[in-house]
SEFI-791514 format. One record per residue (C-alpha): residue number from 1; residue in three letters; z, y, x. Coordinates in nm, 4 decimals. Layout:
// residues N
{NUM "ala" {Z Y X}},
...
***
This chain:
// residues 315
{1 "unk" {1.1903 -0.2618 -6.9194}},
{2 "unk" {1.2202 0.1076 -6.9675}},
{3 "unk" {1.5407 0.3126 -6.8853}},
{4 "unk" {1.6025 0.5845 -7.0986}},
{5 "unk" {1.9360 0.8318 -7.1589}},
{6 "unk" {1.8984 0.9532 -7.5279}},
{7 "unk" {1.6317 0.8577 -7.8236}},
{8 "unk" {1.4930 0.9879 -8.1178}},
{9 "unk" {1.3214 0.6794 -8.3566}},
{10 "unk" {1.1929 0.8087 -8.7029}},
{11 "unk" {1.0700 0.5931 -8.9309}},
{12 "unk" {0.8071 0.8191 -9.1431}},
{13 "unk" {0.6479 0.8427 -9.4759}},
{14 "unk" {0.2626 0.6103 -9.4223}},
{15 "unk" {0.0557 0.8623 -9.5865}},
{16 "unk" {0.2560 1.2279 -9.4878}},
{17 "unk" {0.3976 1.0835 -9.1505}},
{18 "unk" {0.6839 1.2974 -9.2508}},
{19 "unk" {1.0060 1.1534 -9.1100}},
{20 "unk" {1.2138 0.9472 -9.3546}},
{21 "unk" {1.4968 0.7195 -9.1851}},
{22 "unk" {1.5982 0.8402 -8.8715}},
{23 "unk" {1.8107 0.6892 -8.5871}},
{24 "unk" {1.8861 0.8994 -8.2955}},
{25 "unk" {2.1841 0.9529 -8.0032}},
{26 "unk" {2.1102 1.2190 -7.7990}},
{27 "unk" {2.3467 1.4731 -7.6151}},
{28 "unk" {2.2568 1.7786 -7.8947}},
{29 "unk" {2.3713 1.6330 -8.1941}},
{30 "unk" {2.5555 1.9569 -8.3099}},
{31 "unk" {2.2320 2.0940 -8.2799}},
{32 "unk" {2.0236 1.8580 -8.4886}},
{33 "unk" {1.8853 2.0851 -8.7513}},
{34 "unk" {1.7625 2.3183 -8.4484}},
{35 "unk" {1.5900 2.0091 -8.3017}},
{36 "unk" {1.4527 1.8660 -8.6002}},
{37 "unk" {1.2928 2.2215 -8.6826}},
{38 "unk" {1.1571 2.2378 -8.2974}},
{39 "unk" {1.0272 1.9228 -8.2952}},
{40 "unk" {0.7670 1.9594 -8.6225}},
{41 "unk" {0.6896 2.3033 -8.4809}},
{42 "unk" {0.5848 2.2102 -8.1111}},
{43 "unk" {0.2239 2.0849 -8.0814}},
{44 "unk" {0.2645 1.8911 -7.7413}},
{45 "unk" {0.2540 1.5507 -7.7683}},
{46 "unk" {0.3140 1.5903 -8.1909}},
{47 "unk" {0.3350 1.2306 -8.3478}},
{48 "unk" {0.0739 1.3259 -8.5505}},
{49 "unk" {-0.1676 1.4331 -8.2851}},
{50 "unk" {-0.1505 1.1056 -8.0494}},
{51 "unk" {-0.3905 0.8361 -8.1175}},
{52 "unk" {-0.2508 0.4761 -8.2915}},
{53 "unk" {-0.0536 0.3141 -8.0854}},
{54 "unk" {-0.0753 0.6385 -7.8597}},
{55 "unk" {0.2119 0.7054 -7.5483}},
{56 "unk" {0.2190 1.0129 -7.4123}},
{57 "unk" {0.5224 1.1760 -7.1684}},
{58 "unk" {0.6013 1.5213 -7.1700}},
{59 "unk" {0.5611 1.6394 -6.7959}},
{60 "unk" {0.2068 1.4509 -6.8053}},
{61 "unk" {0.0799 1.6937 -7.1201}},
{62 "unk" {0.1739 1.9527 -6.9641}},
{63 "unk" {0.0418 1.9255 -6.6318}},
{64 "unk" {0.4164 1.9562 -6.4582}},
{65 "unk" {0.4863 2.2842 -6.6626}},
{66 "unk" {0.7520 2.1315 -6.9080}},
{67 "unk" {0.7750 2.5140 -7.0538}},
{68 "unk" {0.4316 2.4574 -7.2456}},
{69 "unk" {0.6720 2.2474 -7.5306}},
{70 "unk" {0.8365 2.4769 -7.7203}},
{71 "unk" {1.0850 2.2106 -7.7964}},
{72 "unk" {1.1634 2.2179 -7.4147}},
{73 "unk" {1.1708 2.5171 -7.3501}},
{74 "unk" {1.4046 2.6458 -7.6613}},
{75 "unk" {1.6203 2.3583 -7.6421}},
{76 "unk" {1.6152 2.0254 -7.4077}},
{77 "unk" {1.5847 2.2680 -7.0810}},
{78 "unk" {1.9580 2.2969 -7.1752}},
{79 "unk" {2.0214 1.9789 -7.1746}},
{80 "unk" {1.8521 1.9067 -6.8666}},
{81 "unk" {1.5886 1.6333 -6.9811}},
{82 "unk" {1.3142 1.6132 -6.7180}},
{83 "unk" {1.0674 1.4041 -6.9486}},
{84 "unk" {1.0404 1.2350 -7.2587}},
{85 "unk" {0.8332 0.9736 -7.3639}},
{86 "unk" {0.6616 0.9959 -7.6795}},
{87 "unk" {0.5465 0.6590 -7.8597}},
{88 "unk" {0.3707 0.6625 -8.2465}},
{89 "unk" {0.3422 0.3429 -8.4552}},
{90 "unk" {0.0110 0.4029 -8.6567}},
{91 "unk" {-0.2377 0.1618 -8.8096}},
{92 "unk" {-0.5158 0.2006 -9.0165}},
{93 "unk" {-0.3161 0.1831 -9.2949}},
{94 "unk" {-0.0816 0.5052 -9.2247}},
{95 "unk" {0.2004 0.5893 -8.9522}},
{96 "unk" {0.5329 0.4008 -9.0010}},
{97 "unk" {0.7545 0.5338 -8.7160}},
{98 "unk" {0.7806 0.7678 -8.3909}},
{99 "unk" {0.9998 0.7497 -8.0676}},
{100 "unk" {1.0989 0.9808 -7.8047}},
{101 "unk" {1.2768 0.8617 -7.5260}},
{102 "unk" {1.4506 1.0894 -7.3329}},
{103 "unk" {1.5535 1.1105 -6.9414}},
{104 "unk" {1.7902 1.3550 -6.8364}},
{105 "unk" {1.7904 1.5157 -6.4574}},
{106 "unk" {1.4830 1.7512 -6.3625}},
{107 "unk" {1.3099 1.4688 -6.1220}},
{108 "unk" {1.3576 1.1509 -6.3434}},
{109 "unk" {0.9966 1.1355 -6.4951}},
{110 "unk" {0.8463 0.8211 -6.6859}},
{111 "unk" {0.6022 0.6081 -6.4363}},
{112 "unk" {0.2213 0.4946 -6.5543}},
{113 "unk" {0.3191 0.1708 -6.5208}},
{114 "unk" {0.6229 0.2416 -6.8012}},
{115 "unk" {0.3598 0.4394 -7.0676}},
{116 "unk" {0.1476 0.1558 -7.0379}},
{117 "unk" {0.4417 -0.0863 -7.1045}},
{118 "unk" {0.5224 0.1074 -7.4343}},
{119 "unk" {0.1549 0.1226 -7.5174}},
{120 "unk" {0.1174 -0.2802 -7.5259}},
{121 "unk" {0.4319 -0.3167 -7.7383}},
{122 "unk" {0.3297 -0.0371 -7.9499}},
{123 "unk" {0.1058 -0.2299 -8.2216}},
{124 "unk" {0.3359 -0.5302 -8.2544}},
{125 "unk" {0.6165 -0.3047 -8.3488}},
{126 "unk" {0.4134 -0.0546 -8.5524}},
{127 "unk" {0.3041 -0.4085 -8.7417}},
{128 "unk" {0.6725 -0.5334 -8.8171}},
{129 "unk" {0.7780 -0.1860 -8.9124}},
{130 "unk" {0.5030 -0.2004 -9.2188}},
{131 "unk" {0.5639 -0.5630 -9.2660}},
{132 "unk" {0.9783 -0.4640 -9.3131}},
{133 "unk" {0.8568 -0.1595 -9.5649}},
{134 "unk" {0.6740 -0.4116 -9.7737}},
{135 "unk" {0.9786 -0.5835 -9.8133}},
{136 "unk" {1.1668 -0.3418 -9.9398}},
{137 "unk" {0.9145 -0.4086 -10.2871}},
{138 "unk" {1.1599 -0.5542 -10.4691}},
{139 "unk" {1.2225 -0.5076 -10.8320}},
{140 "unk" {1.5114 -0.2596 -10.8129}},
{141 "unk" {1.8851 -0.2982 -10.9332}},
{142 "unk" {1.9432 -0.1322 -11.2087}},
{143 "unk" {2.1266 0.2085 -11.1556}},
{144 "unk" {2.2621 0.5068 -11.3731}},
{145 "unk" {1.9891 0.8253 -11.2965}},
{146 "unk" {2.2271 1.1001 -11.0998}},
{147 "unk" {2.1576 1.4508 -11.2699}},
{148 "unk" {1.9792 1.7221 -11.0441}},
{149 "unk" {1.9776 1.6031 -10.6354}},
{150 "unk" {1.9151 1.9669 -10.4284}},
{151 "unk" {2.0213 2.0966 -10.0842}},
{152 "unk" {1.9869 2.4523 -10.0800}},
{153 "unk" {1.8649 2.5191 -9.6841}},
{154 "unk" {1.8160 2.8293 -9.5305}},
{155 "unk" {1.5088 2.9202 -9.3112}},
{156 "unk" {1.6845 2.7623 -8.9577}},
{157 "unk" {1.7839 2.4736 -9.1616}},
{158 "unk" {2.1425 2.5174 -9.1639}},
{159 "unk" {2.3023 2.3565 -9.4879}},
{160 "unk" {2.3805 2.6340 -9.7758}},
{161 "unk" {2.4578 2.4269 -10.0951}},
{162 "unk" {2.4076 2.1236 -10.2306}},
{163 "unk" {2.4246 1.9664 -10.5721}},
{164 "unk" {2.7557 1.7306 -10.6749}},
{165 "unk" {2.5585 1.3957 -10.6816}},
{166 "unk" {2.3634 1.4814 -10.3618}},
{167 "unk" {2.6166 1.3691 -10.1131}},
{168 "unk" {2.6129 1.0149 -10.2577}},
{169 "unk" {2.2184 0.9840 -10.1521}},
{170 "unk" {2.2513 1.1526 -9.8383}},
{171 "unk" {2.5312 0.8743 -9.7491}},
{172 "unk" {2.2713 0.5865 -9.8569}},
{173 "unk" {1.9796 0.7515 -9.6993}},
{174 "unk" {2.1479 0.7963 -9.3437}},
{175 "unk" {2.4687 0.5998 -9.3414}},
{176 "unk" {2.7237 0.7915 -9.1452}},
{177 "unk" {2.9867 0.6584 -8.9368}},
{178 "unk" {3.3256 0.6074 -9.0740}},
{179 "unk" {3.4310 0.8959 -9.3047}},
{180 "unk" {3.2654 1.1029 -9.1884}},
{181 "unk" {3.0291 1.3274 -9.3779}},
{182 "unk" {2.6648 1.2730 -9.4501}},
{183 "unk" {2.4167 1.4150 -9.2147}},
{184 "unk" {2.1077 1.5711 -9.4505}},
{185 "unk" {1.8890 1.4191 -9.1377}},
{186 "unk" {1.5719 1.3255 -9.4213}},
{187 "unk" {1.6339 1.6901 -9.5796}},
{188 "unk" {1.6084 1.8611 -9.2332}},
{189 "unk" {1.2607 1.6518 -9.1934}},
{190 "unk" {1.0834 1.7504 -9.4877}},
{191 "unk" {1.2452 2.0758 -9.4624}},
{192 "unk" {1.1112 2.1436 -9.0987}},
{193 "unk" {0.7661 2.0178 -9.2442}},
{194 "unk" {0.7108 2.2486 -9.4799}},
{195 "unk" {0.7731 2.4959 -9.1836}},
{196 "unk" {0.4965 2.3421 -8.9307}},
{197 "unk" {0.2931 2.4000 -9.2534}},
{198 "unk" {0.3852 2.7462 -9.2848}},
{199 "unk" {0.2858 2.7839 -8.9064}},
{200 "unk" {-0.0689 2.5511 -8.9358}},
{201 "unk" {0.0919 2.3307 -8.6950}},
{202 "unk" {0.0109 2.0253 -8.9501}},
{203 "unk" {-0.1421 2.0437 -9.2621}},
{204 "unk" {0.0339 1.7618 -9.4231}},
{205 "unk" {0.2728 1.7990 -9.7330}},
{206 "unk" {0.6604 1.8383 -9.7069}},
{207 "unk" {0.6997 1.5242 -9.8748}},
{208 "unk" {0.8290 1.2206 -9.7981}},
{209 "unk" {0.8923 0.8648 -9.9768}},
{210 "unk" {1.1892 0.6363 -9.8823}},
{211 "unk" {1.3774 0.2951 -9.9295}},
{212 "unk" {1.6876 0.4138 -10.0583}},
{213 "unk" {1.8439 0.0509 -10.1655}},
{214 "unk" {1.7944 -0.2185 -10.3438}},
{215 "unk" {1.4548 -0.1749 -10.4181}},
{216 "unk" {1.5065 0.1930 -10.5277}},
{217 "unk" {1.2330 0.4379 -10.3397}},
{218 "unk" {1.3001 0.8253 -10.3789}},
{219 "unk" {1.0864 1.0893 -10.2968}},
{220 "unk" {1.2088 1.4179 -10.0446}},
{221 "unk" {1.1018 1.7438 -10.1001}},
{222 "unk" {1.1139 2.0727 -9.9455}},
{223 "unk" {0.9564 2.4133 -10.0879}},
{224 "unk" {1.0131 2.8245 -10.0553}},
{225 "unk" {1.2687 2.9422 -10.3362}},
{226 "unk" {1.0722 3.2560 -10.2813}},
{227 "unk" {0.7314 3.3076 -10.1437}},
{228 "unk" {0.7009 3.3126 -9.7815}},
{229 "unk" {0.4941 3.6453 -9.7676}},
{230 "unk" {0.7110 3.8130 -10.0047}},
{231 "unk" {1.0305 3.6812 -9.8451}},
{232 "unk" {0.9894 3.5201 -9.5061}},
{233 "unk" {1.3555 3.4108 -9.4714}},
{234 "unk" {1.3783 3.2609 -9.7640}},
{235 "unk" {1.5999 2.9494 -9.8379}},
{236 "unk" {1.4381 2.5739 -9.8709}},
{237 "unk" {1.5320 2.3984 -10.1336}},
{238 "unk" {1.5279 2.0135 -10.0791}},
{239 "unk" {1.4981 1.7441 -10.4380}},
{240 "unk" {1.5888 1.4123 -10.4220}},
{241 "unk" {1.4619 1.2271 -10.6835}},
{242 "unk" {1.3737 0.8962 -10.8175}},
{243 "unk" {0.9428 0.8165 -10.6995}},
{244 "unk" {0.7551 0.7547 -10.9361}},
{245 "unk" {0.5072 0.4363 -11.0214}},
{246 "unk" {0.2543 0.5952 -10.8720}},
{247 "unk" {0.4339 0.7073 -10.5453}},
{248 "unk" {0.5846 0.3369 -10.5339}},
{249 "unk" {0.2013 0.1848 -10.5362}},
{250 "unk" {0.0429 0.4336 -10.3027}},
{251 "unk" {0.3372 0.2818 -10.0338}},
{252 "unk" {0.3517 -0.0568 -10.1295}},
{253 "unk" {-0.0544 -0.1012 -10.1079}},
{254 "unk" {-0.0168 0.0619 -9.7515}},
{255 "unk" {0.2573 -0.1692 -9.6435}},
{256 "unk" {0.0634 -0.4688 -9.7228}},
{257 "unk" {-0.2137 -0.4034 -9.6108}},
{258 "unk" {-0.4481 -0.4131 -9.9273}},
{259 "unk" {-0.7987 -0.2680 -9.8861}},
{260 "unk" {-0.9353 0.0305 -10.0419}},
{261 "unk" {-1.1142 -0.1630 -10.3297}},
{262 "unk" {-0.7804 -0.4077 -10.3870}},
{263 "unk" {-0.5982 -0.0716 -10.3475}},
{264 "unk" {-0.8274 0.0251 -10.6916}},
{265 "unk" {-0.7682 -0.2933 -10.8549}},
{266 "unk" {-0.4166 -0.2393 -10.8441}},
{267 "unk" {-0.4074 0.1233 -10.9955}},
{268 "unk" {-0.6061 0.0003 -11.2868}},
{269 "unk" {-0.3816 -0.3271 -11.3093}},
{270 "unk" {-0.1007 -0.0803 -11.2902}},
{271 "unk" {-0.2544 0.1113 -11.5897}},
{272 "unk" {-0.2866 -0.1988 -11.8245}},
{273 "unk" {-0.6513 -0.3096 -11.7502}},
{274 "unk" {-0.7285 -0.6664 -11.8463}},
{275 "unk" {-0.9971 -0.8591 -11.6154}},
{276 "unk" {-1.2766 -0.7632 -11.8327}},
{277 "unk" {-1.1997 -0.3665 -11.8382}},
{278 "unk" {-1.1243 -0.4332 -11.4811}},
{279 "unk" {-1.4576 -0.5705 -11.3964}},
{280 "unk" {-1.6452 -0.2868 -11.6274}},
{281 "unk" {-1.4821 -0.0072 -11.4690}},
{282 "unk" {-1.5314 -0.1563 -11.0997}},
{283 "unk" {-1.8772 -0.2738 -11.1757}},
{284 "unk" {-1.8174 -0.5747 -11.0795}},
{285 "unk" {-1.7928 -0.9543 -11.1804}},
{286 "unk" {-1.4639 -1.0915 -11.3194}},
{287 "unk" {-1.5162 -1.3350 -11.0699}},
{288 "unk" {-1.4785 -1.0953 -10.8240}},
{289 "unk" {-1.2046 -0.9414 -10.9907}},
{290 "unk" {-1.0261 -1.2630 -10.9837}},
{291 "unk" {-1.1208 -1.2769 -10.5847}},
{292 "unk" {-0.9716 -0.9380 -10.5053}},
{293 "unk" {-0.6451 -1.0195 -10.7572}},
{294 "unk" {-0.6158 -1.3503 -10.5074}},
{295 "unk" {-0.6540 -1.1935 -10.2321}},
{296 "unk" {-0.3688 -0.9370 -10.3272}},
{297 "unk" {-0.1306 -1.2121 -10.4281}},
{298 "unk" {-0.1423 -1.3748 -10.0945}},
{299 "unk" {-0.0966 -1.0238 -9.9264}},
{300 "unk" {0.1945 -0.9392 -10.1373}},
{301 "unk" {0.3938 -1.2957 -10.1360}},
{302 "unk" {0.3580 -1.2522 -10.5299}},
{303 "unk" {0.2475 -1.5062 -10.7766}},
{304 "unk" {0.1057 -1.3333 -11.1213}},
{305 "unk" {0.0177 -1.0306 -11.2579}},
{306 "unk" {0.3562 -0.9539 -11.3811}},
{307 "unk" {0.5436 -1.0343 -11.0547}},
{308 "unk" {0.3057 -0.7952 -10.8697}},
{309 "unk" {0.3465 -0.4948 -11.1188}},
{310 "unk" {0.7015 -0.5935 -11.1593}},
{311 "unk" {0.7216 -0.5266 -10.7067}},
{312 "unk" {0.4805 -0.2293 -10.7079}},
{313 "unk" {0.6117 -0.0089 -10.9950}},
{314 "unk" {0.9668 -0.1341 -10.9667}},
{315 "unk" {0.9743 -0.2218 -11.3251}},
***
C-alpha cells in the first residue's frame, strides 16, 4: 500500500517514549550511532511532538526545504532520501512504537493519499503493540543476576568499554545476525536521550524499560560520568539492570489499559493492602474495591490476587 526503500521501527518505553527494541534496514548502518544521536536531536517531525496516531512526511514539515531537519541535512542528504514518512503509535495510555519510512531519490516524495493510509492503520497497530507488551507479564524464569552491566560511550556515541556480562544482554536485547556481534542499538537510544535533554530538545528521562525474555524486564540508562558544564565531552555511561517491582507495575498497568484509580489499587495491592486497608486508604467501599479488583482481573487475563501480583512484580 505504501512503497518505501529503508525503515526505522522503534518500539519505545510507554511512559519515556525512549526507544527500546529497535528494527531497522537502512543504507547507513555503519553509521547507526550517528543516526540514532541525530534523530533524538532534530525537532522536525520528533515522535514525541506528533499527535497520537500522528503521520507526518519530512518535505511537508518543512515546506520543500528538507535542510530545516538536522537529521537531513547532517546525514540522509548523503544518502539521497528525498522524504521520509514519520508514523507514532500513541494512546492515552503512553507511546509504544515509532516508524520512519524512508524513500531514496530527490523527487520520490510520500502522496496525501499515502499519510492518510498510515494514519487509519495507525491506532490498530499502536493497540496490538500494547496488547503484545502486556503479554510479555509473565512470571519470569528464574535466572542467575549478572554482576555490573555498563557500556562506557563517549559523547558521539561511539562504543568505549563495556562490562564482561554486558555483551550477553545486548545479544538478547537486539538479536544479531549470525555471529556476529551485538549492536548496543537500546544503549545508543537512551544514550542519545540524555543528549536531546542536554539540548532541551525533550524533557523526558534517559530511561528506558524493556522485555528482555522470559518475562524478565530491565531498565536502560544513560548519564554524564562527569558533569556536562564542567566537562562537555564527557563519556555516557549506559546500566543495564534488572527493573524493579515498581518499574514492572508502572508498564504493565499501561499495557493493559487499567485506569488511573485501578492503576492505585494495584500499587497498594502491590504493597500488601488487604480490602479493608484498601478501601480506608481509597476512601472508598470494599464493594467498590472488589469492583475495581474485577475489573483489573478481566483486563489482565488473571484470576486472583496472587496471580496478578505474581504478573505485575514478576515474583
Amino acid at each position: 500500500m505504501v512503497g518505501f526503500d529503508a525503515y526505522a521501527w522503534l518500539l519505545t518505553d510507554p511512559g519515556t517514549c525512549v526507544g527500546s527494541a529497535p528494527l531497522a534496514d537502512v543504507p547507513c548502518l555503519p553509521e547507526l550511532p550517528r543516526l540514532i544521536r541525530l534523530k533524538y536531536l532534530t525537532v522536525v517531525n520528533r515522535w514525541t511532538g506528533l499527535p497520537a496516531g500522528g503521520v507526518a512526511t519530512l518535505v511537508t514539515a518543512t515546506g520543500g526545504d528538507r535542510s530545516r531537519s538536522r537529521l537531513w541535512r547532517e546525514l540522509l542528504e548523503a544518502y539521497q532520501v528525498g522524504d521520509v514518512a514519520s508514523v507514532v503509535f500513541r494512546d492515552r495510555h503512553g507511546c509504544w512504537g515509532f516508524l520512519d519510512l524512508w524513500r531514496v531519490g530527490a523527487a520520490r516524495v510520500f502522496t496525501a493519499a499515502e499519510a492518510a493510509f498510515l494514519a487509519g492503520v495507525a491506532p490498530a497497530v499502536t493497540t496490538a503493540l500494547r496488547r503484545c507488551v502486556a503479554a510479555t507479564f509473565t512470571p519470569p524464569v528464574a535466572a542467575d543476576r549478572p554482576g555490573p552491566v555498563v557500556l562506557l560511550l563517549s559523547a558521539d556515541l561511539r562504543l568505549l568499554a563495556q562490562t564482561p556480562q554486558t555483551a550477553a544482554y545486548l545479544r538478547a536485547l537486539v538479536p544479531p545476525q549470525r555471529d556476529a556481534a551485538p549492536v548496543p542499538a537500546g544503549a545508543y537510544n537512551v544514550a542519545a536521550q540524555l543528549l536531546a535533554a542536554e539540548a532541551s530538545v525533550d524533557r523526558s528521562p534517559a530511561v528506558a524499560r524493556v522485555h528482555l525474555s522470559a518475562g524478565r524486564w530491565v531498565s536502560l540508562r544513560a548519564a554524564r560520568v562527569a558533569d556536562p558544564p564542567a566537562k562537555p565531552r564527557a563519556a555516557i555511561a549506559v546500566t543495564i539492570e534488572q527493573a524493579s517491582p515498581q518499574e514492572r507495575l508502572v508498564i504493565f498497568a499501561r499495557s493493559c489499559a487499567l485506569t488511573s484509580r485501578e492503576t492505585a489499587l494495584l500499587r497498594l495491592l502491590s504493597a500488601g493492602s488487604d480490602t479493608r486497608e484498601l478501601a480506608r486508604r481509597m476512601s472508598v467501599s470494599q464493594h467498590t474495591v472488589q469492583d475495581h479488583l474485577k475489573s483489573i482481573f478481566t483486563k489482565t487475563g488473571t484470576r486472583s490476587r496472587r496471580d496478578l501480583l505474581a504478573r505485575t512484580l514478576g515474583g
